[in-house]
VEXKEVO-983577 format. One record per residue (C-alpha): z negated, y, x; residue number from 1. Coordinates in nm, 3 decimals, decimal comma. Each point is the difference from the previous one (the first is absolute). Example, Ala and Ser with C-alpha at 12.3 -4.5 7.8 and 13.67 -1.06 7.14 Angstrom:
BEGIN
+---------+---------+---------+-----+
|      pz |      py |      px |   k |
+---------+---------+---------+-----+
|  -0,780 |  -0,450 |   1,230 |   1 |
|   0,066 |   0,344 |   0,137 |   2 |
+---------+---------+---------+-----+
END
This chain:
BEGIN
+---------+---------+---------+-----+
|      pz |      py |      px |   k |
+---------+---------+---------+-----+
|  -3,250 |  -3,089 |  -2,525 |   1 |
|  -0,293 |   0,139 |   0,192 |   2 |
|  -0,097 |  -0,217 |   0,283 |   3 |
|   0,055 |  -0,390 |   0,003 |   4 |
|  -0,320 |  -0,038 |  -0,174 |   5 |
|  -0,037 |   0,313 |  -0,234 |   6 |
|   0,277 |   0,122 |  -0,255 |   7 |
|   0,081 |   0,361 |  -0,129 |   8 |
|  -0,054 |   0,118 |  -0,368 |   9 |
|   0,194 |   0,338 |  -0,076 |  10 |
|  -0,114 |   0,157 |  -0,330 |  11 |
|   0,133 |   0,283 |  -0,164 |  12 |
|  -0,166 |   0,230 |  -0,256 |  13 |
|   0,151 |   0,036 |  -0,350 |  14 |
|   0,371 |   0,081 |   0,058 |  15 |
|   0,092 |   0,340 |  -0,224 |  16 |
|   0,391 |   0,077 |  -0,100 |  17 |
|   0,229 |   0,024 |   0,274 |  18 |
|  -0,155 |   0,188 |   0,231 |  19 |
|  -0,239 |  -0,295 |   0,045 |  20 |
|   0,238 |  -0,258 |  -0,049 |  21 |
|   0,234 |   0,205 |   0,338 |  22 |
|  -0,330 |   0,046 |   0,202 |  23 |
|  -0,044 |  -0,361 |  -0,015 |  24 |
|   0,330 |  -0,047 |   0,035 |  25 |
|   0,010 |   0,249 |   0,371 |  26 |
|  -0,364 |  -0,146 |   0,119 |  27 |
|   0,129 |  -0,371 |  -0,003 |  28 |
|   0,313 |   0,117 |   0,181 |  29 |
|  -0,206 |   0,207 |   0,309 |  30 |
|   0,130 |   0,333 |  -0,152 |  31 |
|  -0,359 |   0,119 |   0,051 |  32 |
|  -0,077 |   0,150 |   0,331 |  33 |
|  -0,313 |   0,050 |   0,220 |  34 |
|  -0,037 |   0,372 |  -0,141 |  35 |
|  -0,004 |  -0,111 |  -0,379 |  36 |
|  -0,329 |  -0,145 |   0,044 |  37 |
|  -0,291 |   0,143 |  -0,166 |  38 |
|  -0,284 |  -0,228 |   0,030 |  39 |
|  -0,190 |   0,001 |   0,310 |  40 |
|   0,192 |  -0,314 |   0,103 |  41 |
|   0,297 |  -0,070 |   0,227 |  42 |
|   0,335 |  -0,072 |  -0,183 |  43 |
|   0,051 |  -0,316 |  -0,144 |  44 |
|   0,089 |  -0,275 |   0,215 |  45 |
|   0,349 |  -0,201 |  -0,089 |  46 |
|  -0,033 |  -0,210 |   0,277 |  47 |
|  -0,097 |  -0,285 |  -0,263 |  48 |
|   0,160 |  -0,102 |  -0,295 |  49 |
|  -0,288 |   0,027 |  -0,322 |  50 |
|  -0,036 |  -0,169 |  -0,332 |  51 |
|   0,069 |   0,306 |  -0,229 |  52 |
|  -0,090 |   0,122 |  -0,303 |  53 |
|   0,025 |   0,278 |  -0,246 |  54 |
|  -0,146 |   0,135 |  -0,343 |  55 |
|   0,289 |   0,082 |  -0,157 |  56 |
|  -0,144 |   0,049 |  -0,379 |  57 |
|   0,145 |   0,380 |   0,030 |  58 |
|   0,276 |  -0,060 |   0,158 |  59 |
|   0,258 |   0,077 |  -0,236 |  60 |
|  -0,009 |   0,351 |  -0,111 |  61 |
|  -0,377 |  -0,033 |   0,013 |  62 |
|  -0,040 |  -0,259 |  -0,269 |  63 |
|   0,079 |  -0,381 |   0,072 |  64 |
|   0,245 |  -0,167 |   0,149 |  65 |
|   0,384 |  -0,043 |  -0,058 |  66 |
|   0,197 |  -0,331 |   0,145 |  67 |
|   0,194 |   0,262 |   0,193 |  68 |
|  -0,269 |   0,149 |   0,152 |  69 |
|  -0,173 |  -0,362 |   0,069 |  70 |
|   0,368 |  -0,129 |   0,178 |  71 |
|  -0,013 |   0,339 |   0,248 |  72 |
|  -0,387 |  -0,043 |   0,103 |  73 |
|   0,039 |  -0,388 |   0,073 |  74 |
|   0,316 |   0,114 |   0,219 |  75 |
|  -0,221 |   0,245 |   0,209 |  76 |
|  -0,237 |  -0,335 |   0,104 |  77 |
|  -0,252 |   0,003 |  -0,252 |  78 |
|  -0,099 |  -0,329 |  -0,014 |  79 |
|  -0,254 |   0,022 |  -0,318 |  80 |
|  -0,006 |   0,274 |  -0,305 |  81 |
|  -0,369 |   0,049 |  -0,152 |  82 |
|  -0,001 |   0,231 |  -0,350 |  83 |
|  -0,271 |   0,123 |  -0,243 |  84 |
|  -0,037 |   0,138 |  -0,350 |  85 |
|   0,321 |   0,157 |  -0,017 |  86 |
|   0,235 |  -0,317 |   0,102 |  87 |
|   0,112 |  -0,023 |  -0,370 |  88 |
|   0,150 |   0,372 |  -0,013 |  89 |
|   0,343 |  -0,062 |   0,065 |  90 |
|   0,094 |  -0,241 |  -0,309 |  91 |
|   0,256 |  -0,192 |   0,259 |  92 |
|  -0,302 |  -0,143 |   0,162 |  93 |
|   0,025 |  -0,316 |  -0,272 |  94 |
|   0,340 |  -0,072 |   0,083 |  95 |
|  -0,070 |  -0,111 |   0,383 |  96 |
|  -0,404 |  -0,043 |   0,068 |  97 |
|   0,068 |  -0,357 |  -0,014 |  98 |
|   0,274 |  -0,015 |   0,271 |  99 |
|  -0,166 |   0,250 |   0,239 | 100 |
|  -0,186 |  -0,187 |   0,282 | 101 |
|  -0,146 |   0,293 |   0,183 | 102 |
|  -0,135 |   0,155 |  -0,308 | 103 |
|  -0,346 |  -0,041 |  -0,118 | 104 |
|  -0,183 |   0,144 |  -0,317 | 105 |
|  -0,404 |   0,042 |  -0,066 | 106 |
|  -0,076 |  -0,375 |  -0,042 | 107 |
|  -0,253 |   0,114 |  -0,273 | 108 |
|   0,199 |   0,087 |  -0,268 | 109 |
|  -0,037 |  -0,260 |  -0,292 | 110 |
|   0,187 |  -0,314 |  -0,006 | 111 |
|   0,397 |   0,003 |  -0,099 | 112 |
|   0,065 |   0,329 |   0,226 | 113 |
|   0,307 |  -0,010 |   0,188 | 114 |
|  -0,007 |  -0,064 |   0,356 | 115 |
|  -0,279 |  -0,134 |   0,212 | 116 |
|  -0,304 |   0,219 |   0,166 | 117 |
|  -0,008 |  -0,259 |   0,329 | 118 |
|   0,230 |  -0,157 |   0,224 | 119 |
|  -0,003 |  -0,140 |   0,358 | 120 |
|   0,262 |   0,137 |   0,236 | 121 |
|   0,140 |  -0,172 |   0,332 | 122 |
|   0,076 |   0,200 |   0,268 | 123 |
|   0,043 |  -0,135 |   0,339 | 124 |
|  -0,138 |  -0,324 |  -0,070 | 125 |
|  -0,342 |   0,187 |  -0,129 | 126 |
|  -0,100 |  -0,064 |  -0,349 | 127 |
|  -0,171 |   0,328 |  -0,176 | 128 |
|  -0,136 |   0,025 |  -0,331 | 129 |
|   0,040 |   0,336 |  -0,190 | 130 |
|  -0,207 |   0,042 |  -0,343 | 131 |
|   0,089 |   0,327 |  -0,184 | 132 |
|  -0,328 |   0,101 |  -0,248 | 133 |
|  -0,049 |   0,259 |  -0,262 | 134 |
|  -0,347 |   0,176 |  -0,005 | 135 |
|  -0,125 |   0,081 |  -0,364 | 136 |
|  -0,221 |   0,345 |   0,065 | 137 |
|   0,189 |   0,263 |  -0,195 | 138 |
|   0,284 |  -0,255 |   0,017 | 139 |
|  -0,136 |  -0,254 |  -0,211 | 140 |
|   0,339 |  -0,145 |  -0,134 | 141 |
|  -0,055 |  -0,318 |   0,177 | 142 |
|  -0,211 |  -0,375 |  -0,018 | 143 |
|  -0,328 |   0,030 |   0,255 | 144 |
|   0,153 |  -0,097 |   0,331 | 145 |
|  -0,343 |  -0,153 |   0,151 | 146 |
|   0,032 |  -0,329 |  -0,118 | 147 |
|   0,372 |  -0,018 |   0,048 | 148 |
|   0,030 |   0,114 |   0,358 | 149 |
|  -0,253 |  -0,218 |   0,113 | 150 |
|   0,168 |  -0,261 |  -0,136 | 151 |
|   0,318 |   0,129 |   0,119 | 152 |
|  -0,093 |   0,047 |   0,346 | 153 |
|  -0,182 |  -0,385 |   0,064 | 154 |
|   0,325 |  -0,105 |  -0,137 | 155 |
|   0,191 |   0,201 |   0,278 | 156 |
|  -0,225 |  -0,149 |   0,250 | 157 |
|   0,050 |  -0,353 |  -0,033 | 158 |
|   0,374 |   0,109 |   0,086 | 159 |
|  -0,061 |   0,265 |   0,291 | 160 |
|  -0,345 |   0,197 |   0,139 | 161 |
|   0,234 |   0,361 |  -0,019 | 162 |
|  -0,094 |   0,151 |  -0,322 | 163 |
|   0,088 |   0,378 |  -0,082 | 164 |
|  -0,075 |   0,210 |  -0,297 | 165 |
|   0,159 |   0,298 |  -0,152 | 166 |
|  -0,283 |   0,161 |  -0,277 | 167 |
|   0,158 |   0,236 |  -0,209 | 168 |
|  -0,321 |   0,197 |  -0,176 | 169 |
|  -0,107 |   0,321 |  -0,064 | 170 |
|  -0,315 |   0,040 |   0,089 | 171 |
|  -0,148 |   0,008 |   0,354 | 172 |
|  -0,323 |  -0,210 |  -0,061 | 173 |
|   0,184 |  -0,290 |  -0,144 | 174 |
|   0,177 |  -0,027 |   0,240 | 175 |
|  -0,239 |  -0,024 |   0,266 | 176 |
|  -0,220 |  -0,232 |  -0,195 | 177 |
|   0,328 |  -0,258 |  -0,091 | 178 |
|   0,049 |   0,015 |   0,394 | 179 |
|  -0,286 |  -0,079 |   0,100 | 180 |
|  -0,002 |  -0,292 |  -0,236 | 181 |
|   0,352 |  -0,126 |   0,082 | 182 |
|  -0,101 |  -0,017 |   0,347 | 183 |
|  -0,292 |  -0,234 |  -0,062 | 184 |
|   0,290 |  -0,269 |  -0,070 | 185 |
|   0,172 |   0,054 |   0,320 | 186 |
|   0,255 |   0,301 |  -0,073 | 187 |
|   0,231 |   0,102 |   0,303 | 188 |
|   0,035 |   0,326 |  -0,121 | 189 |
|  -0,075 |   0,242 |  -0,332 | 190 |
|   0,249 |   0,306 |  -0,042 | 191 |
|  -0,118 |   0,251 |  -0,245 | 192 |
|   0,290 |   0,201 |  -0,196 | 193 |
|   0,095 |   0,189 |  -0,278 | 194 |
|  -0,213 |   0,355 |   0,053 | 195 |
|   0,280 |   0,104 |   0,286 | 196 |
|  -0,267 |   0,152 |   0,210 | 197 |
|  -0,065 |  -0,185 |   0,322 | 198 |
|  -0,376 |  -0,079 |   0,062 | 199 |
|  -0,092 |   0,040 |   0,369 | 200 |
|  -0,264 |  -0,326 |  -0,034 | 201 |
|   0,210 |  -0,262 |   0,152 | 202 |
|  -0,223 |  -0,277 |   0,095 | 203 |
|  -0,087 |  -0,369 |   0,058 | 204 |
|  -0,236 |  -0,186 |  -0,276 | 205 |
|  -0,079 |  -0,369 |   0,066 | 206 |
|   0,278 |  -0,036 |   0,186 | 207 |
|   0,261 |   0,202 |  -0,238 | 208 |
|   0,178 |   0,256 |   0,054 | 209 |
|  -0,082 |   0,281 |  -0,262 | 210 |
|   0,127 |   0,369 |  -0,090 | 211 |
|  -0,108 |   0,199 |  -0,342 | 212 |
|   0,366 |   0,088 |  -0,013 | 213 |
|   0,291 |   0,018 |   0,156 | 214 |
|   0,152 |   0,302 |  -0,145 | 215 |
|   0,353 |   0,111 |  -0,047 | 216 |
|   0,395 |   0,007 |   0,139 | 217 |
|   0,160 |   0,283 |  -0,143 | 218 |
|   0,064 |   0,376 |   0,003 | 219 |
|  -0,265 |   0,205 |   0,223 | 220 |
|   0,057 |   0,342 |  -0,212 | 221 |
|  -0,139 |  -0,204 |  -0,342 | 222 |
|  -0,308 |  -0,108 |  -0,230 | 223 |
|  -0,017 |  -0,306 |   0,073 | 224 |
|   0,377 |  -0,087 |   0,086 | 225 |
|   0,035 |   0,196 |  -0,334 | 226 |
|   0,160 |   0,359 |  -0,068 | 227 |
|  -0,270 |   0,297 |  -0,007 | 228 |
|   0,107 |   0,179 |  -0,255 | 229 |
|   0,048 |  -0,259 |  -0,223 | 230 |
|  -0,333 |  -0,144 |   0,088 | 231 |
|  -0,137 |   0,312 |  -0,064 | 232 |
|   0,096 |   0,090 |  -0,325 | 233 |
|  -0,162 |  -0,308 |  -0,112 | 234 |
|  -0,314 |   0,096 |   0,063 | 235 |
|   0,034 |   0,383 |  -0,099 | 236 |
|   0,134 |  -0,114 |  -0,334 | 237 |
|  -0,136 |  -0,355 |  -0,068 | 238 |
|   0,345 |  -0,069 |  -0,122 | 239 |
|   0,161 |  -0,333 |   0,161 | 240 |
|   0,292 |   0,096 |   0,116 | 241 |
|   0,158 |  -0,249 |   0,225 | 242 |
|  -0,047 |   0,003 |   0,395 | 243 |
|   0,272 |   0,029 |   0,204 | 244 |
|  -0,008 |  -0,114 |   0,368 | 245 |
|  -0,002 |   0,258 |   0,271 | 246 |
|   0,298 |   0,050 |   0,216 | 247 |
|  -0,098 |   0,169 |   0,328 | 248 |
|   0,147 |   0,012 |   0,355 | 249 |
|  -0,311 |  -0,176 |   0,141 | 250 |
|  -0,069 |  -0,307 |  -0,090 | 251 |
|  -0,325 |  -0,243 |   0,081 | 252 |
|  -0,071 |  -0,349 |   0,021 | 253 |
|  -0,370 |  -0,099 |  -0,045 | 254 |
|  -0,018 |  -0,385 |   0,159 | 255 |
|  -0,257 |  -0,260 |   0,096 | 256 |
|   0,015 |  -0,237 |   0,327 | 257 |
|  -0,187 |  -0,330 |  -0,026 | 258 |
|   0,030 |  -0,273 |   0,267 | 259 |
|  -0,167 |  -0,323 |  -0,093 | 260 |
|  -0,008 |  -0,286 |   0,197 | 261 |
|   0,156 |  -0,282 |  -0,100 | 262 |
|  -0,217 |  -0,291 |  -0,013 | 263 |
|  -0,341 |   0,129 |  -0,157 | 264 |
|   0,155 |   0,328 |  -0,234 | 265 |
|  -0,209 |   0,195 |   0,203 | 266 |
|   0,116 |   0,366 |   0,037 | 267 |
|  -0,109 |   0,129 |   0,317 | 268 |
|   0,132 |   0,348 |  -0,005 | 269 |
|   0,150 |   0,276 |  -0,271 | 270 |
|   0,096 |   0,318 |   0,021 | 271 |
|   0,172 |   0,280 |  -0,239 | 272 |
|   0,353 |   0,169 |   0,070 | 273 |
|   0,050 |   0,310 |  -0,130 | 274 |
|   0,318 |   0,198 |   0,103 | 275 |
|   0,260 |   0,231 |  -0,115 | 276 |
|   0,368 |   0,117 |   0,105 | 277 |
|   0,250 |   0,243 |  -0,135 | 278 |
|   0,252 |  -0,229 |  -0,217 | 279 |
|   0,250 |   0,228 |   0,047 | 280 |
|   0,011 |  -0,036 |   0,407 | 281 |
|   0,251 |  -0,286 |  -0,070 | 282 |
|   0,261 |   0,215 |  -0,188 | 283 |
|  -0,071 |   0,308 |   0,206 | 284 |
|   0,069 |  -0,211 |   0,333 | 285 |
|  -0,369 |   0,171 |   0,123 | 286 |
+---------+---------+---------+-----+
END
């Protein structure tokens, strides 16, 4: 993972339907070529194995998470699933939370919620800490999450220095203001989701890697990773009718590369990926 002294954090933005769940699926498996890069950045380099991990909140049709769906990512070597506000959608969600050890929820929803919002992973003999949070602007259906990551995160740190967070929030300033605070206790690195739009201000605070947001894995041709015309009768007629995910030929992934050394927590370098492919150039033998 990285160097002897550095490992590799791969994070991907919020997973939508299948289309996100396959690009996923074809990036971790070197499907992606040279040409499908978009960023100014060459392609992404395989040459070491990476502690992975996913939003997969939307995976499912758009809303939640089924245990089907959770089996297939963990085969494609996702090694830890973060989630968000809409990890209760699919009701089957209650039946295997408890059992699934690469799956976190928002660790500030109240007391007696299924599931757990931290865990620390293993991978190669490194110990990393992964705290999934809920922001509350325009959100708001969660407990404050100050108090409870910082508690969270010294608790991580008596265990391993390698701290990574996944906030799921809605608006742009809180998000810059809770990562700039989580990095004052030593945070590895803070991965903004849920808006599906990648930010371009990938940086380094106090020694953490930080991005706004990571952005999305899904269809190209989409709102979102969500059907136009769907998405667009919503707001011509104000009348919620239900999204359906977008199902284009080209597909995106929208990623974040952290490497953090492994003594101190330290990032020392992060960059975005952001690359698309046909999805049909498997079945079409192109």
């Amino acid at each position: 993972m990285g160097d002897d002294n550095t490992i590799k954090i791969l994070f991907f933005g919020d997973m939508v339907g299948r289309p996100g769940r396959y690009a996923v699926r074809d990036f971790l498996s070197g499907m992606f070529k040279d040409t499908d890069y978009l960023s100014p950045i060459s392609a992404f380099d395989f040459s070491h194995s990476h502690f992975v991990i996913a939003n997969v909140e939307n995976a499912s049709h758009g809303f939640g998470l089924t245990e089907k769906n959770y089996n297939e990512i963990s085969d494609y070597g996702v090694d830890c699933m973060t989630s968000g506000n809409h990890i209760w959608d699919k009701r089957e969600i209650f039946n295997y939370i408890d059992n699934a050890e690469k799956l976190l929820r928002p660790i500030n929803y109240p007391k007696g919620c299924s599931g757990v919002g931290s865990r620390i992973f293993e991978k190669n003999g490194v110990k990393i800490g992964v705290i999934n949070v809920l922001g509350r602007v325009f959100v708001n259906i969660a407990d404050s999450p100050w108090e409870i990551v910082k508690e969270e995160i010294q608790k991580i740190k008596e265990v391993t220095p390698i701290v990574i967070i996944d906030f799921h929030a809605e608006a742009t300033a809180e998000k810059i203001c809770f990562g700039r605070f989580c990095s004052e206790f030593g945070v590895s690195a803070f991965l903004g989701t849920h808006t599906h739009v990648q930010t371009a201000d990938e940086c380094i605070i106090n020694n953490m890697g930080y991005i706004t947001d990571a952005g999305f894995c899904g269809a190209v041709d989409s709102v979102i990773g969500m059907d136009y015309q769907t998405s667009l009768n919503r707001f011509l007629t104000a009348i919620p009718e239900r999204y359906d995910v977008a199902d284009g030929d080209v597909v995106q992934i929208n990623a974040v590369e952290v490497e953090i050394e492994k003594d101190t927590g330290y990032a020392v370098a992060i960059r975005r990926v952001f690359c698309s492919r046909n999805s049909k150039e498997k079945e079409t033998g192109q």
